[in-house]
C-alpha positions as CSV (number, residue, x, y, z in Angstrom):
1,X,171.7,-136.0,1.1
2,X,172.9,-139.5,1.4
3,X,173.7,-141.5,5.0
4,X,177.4,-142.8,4.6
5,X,178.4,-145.9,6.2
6,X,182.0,-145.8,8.1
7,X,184.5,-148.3,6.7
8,X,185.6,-150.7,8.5
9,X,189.4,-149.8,8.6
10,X,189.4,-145.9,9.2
11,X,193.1,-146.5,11.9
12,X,195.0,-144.6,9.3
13,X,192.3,-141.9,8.9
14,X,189.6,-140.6,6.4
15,X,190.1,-138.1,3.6
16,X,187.3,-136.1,2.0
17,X,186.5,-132.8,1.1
18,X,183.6,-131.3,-1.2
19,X,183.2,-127.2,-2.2
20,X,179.5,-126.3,-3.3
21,X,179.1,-124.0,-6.1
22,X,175.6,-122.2,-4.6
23,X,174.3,-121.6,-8.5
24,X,171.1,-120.2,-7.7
25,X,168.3,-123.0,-9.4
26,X,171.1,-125.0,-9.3
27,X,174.5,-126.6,-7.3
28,X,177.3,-128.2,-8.3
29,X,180.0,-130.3,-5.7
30,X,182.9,-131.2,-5.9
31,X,184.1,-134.0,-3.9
32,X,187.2,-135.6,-3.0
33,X,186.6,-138.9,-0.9
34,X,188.4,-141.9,0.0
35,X,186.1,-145.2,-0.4
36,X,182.5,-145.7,1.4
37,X,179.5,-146.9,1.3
38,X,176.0,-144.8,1.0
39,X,172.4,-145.2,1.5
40,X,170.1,-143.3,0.4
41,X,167.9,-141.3,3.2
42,X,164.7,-142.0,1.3
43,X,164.2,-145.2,2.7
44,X,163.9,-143.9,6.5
45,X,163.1,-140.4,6.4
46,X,159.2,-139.9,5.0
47,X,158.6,-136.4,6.6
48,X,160.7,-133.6,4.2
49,X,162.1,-135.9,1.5
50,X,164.9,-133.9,-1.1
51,X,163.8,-135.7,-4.8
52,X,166.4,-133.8,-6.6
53,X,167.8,-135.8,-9.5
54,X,171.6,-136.1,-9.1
55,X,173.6,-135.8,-11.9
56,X,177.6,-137.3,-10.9
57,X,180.3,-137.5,-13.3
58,X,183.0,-139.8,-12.2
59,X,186.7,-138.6,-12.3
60,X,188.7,-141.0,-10.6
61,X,187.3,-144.4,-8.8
62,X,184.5,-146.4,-9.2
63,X,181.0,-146.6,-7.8
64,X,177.9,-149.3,-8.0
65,X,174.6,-148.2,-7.1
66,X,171.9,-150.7,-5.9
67,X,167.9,-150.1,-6.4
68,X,165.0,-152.6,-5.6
69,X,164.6,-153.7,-9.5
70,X,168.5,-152.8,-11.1
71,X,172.4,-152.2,-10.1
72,X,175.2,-150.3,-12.2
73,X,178.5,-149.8,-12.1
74,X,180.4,-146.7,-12.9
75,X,183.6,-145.7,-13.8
76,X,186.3,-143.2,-14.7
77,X,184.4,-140.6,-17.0
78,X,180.7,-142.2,-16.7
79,X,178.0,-139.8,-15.9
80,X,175.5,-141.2,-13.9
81,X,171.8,-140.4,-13.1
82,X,170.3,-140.5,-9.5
83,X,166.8,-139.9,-7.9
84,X,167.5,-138.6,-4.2
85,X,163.8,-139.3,-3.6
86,X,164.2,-143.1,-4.1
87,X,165.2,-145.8,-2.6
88,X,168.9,-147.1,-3.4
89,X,172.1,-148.0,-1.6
90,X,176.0,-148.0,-2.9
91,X,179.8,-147.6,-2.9
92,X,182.6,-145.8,-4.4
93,X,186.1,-147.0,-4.2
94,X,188.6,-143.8,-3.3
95,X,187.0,-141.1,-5.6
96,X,187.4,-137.7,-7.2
97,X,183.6,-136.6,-8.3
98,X,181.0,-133.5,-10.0
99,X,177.8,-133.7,-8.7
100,X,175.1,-131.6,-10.0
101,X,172.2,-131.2,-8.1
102,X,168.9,-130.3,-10.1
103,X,165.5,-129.6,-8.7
104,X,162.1,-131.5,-10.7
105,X,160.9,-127.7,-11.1
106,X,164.1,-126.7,-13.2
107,X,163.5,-128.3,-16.5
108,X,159.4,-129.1,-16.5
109,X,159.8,-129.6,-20.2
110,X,162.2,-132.8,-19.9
111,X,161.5,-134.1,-16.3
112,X,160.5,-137.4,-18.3
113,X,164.0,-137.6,-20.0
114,X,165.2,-137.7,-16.2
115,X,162.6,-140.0,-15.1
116,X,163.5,-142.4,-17.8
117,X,167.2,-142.1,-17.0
118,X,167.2,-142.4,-13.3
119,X,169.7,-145.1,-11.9
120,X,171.7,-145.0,-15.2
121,X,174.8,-144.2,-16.7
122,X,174.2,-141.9,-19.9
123,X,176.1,-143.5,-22.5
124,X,177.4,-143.1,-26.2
125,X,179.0,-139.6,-27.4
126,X,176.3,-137.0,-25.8
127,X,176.7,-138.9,-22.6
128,X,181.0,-138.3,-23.2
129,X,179.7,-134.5,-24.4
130,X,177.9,-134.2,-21.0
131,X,180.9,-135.1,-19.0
132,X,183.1,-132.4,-20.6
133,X,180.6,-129.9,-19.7
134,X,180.5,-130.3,-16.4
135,X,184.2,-130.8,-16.1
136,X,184.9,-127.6,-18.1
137,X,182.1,-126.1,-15.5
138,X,183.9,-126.7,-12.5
139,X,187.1,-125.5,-13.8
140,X,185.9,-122.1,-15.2
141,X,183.1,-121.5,-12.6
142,X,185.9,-119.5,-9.8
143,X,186.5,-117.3,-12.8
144,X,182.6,-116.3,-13.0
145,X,180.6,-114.3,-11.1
146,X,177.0,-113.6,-10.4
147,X,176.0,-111.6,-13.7
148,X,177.2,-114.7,-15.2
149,X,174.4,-117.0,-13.6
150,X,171.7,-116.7,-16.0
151,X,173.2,-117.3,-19.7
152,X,175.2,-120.6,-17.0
153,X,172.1,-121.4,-16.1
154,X,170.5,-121.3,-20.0
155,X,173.4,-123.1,-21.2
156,X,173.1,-126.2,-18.7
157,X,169.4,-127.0,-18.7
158,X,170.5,-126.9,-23.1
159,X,172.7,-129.6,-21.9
160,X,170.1,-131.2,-20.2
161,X,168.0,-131.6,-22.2
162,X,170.3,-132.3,-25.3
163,X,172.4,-135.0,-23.7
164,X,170.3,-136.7,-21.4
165,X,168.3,-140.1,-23.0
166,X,166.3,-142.4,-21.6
167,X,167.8,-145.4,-20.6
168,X,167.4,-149.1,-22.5
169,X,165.3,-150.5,-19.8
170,X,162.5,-147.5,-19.7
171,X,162.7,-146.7,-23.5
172,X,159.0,-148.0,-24.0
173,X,157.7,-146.0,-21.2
174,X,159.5,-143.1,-22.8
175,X,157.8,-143.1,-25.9
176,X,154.5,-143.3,-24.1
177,X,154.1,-139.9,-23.3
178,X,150.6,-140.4,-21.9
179,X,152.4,-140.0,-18.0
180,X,153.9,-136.8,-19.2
181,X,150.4,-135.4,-20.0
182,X,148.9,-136.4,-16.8
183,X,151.5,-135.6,-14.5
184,X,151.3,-132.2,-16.4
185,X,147.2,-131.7,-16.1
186,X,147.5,-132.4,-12.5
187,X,149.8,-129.7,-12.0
188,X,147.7,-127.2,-13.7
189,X,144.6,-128.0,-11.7
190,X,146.5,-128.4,-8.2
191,X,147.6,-124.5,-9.1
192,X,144.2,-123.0,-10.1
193,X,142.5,-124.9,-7.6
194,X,145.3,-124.8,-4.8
195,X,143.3,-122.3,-2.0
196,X,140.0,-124.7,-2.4
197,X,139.7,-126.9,0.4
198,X,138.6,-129.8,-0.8
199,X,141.3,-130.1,-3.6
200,X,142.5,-133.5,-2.6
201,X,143.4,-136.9,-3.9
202,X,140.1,-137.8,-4.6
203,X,139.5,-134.5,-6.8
204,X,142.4,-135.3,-8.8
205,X,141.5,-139.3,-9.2
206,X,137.9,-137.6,-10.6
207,X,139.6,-135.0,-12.6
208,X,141.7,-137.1,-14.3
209,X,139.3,-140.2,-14.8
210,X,142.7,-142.5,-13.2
211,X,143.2,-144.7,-10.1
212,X,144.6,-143.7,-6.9
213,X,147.5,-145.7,-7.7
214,X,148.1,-144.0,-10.5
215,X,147.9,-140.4,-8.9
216,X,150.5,-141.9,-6.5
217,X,152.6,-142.7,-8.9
218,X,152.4,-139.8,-10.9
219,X,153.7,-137.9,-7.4
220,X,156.1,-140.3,-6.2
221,X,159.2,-138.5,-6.8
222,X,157.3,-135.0,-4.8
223,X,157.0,-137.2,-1.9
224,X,153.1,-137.8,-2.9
225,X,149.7,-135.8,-3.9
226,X,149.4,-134.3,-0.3
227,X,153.1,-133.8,0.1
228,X,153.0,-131.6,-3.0
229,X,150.1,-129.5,-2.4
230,X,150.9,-128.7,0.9
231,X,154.6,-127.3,-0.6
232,X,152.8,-125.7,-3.3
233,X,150.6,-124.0,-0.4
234,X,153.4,-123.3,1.3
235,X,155.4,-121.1,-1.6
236,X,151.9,-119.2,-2.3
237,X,151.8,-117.9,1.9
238,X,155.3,-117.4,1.7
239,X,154.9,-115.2,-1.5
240,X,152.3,-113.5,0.4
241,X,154.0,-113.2,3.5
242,X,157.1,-111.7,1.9
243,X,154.9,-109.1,-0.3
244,X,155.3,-105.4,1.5
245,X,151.9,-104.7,0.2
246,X,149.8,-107.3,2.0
247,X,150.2,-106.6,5.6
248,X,147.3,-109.2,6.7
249,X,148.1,-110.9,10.0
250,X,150.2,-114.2,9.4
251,X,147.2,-116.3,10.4
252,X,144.9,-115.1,8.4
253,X,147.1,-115.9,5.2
254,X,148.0,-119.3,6.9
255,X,143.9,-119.7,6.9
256,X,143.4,-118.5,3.2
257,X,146.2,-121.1,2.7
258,X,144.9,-124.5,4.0
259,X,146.1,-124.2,7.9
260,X,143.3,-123.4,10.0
261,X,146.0,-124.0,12.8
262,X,148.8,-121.5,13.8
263,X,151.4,-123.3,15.1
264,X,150.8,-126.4,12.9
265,X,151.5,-124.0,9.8
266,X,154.5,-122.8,11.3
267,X,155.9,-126.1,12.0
268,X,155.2,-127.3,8.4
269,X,156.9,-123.5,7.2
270,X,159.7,-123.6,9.0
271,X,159.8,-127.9,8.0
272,X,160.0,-126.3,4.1
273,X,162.6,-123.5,4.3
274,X,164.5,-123.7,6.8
275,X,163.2,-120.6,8.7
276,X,159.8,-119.4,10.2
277,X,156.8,-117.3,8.8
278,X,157.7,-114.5,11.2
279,X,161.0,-114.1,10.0
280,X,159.8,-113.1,6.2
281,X,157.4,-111.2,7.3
282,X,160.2,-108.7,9.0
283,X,161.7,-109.2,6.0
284,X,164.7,-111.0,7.3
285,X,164.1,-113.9,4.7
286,X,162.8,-112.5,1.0
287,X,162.6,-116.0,-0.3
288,X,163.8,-119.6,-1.6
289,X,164.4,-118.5,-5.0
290,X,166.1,-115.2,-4.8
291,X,169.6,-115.8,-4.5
292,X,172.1,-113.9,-2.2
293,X,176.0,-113.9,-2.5
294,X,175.7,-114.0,1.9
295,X,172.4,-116.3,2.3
296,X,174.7,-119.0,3.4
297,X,177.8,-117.4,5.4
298,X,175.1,-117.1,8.7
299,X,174.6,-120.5,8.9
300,X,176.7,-122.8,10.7
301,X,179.0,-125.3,8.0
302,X,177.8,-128.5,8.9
303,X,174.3,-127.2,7.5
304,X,175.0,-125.1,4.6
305,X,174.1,-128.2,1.9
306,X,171.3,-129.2,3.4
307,X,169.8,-125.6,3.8
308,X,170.8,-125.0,-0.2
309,X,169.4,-128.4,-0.9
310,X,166.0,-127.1,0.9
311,X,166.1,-123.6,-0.7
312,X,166.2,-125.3,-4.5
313,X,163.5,-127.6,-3.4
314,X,161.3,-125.0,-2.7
C-alpha cells in the first residue's frame, strides 16, 4: 500500500497494529501506529499499480500529506481523501486511524466526486457525518456477519456519495462534467470492442475526437489506456476460464483474449490476481469478486492486504 520510512529513534521500540475487515467490494483497517513517515509506492512501482481511493478518518494524532501541486494537514476527527495511484509522500505523529479502502469500480456514478476530492480533508457537517459512520462501522462490524454485507455495503456507497464534495481547489473542474462523459464513453467502447485487436489508444483518440493526452489523462488513475484494457481482458478470460461450461484449452481463450503468447498471459494473470490461469480452471480459484469467509486464512500474514487489495482491484 504505502512504503514507510523507519524513524530515526526506534531504541525503545515500535508499536503498531492494524485488523482488516475483508468486506467483500470493500475493506476497512484499523490501525494503531506510533509516528512515521510514508511514501506512496506510485512513484517507483509502474508494473501493477493499486489506484484505490483511500478514505482515513483520524482518531488520535496528526498527519500531513505532500503531492506535487498541494499539502494538508489533518487532525483529530478529519476525514481525509487519498489516491493510492498518485504520487504523494507524508507523516503521522503517534496515531489511532479508519481506513477505508474503495476500488474506482465501486461507485461509477460518483468516481468524479472522488476525483475532485483526492488529497483533501472533507470538511463542514457531512464531512463530521462521514466520520461517525465509519467510527460506528468499526465498532459494530464484529457484531455482523456475512448476510449482513449487502444492505453494509448499500448503506456506505449512500454515504459516499452523500458526504463526499469536491474540494475548493477542483470545484470548477467539478462542475464541468464534460471529463465524466468521456471517461464514461471510453469505457463503453473499450467493453464492446475489448476482443478486437486493434482496439488501442489510437482507436479511442479517433473515437472520441480528443488528444492522446487527454486519453491519458482520462486513465491516469487505471494506470493508463493499455494498463486498463489489458485488466479488462484479463477479468473477461478469467470469467471464461472459471465457467464449467466452456472447457476450451487455456490458450485458446488466452488467444480470443489478446495474448497470442502462453506464458506471457500467464505472467500478466497471475501479475492481476494473485494466482495462475491453471488454478481456476481446476476450480481452485472461482474468482476476484466472489467473496469467501476462508479466501485469506491459506495465505501467509505478511500478504493477506496486499492479496485483498489485488482481489478488489480486479
Amino acid at each position: 500500500m504505502l512504503d514507510f520510512i523507519e524513524p530515526s529513534d526506534t531504541a525503545a521500540g515500535f508499536a503498531g497494529t492494524q485488523v482488516v475487515w475483508d468486506l467483500g467490494d470493500l475493506a476497512l483497517a484499523q490501525v494503531s501506529t506510533n509516528g512515521l513517515s510514508f511514501t506512496s509506492l506510485a512513484g517507483h512501482i509502474r508494473r501493477d499499480p493499486i489506484d484505490h481511493w483511500l478514505v482515513t478518518l483520524i482518531r488520535d494524532g496528526r498527519s500531513q500529506t505532500i503531492t506535487p501541486s498541494r499539502s494538508f494537514d489533518g487532525e483529530a476527527g478529519s476525514v481525509q481523501v487519498h489516491s493510492l495511484g498518485r504520487v504523494f509522500e507524508g507523516s503521522v505523529t503517534d496515531s489511532e486511524m479508519l481506513l477505508l479502502f474503495v476500488p474506482r469500480d465501486f461507485c461509477r456514478d460518483m468516481g468524479w466526486r472522488l476525483d475532485m476530492a483526492e488529497f483533501s480533508v472533507l470538511g463542514g457537517g457531512m464531512g463530521t457525518l462521514l466520520a461517525d459512520y465509519l467510527a460506528s462501522l468499526a465498532q459494530r462490524l464484529p457484531t455482523m456477519n456475512v448476510g449482513d454485507l449487502p444492505g453494509l455495503l448499500s448503506a456506505t456507497r449512500a454515504m459516499l456519495h452523500g458526504c463526499i464534495a469536491p474540494c475548493p481547489d477542483h470545484l470548477a473542474e467539478a462542475h464541468d462534467p464534460i471529463s465524466v462523459t468521456l471517461l464514461e464513453r471510453a469505457r463503453r467502447f473499450v467493453q464492446l470492442h475489448l476482443f478486437e485487436p486493434d482496439l488501442g489508444t489510437e482507436r479511442l483518440t479517433r473515437e472520441l475526437g480528443i488528444s492522446r493526452s487527454r486519453l491519458y489523462r482520462l486513465f491516469e488513475a487505471s494506470g493508463g489506456i493499455v494498463h486498463y484494457i489489458q485488466h479488462r481482458r484479463l477479468l473477461a478470460a478469467h470469467a471464461a476460464l472459471a465457467d464449467p461450461n466452456d472447457r476450451r484449452r487455456i490458450l485458446d481463450i488466452a488467444d480470443e483474449h489478446g495474448f497470442c503468447d502462453g506464458a506471457e498471459f500467464s505472467r500478466a494473470f497471475r501479475r492481476a490476481f494473485g494466482y495462475c490461469p491453471t488454478e481456476v480452471r481446476a476450480g481452485v480459484k472461482n474468482g476476484p469478486s466472489k467473496w469467501q469467509a476462508d479466501e485469506l486464512q491459506n495465505v501467509a500474514p505478511s500478504q493477506r492486504l496486499g492479496q485483498l487489495l489485488n482481489r478488489l482491484q480486479a
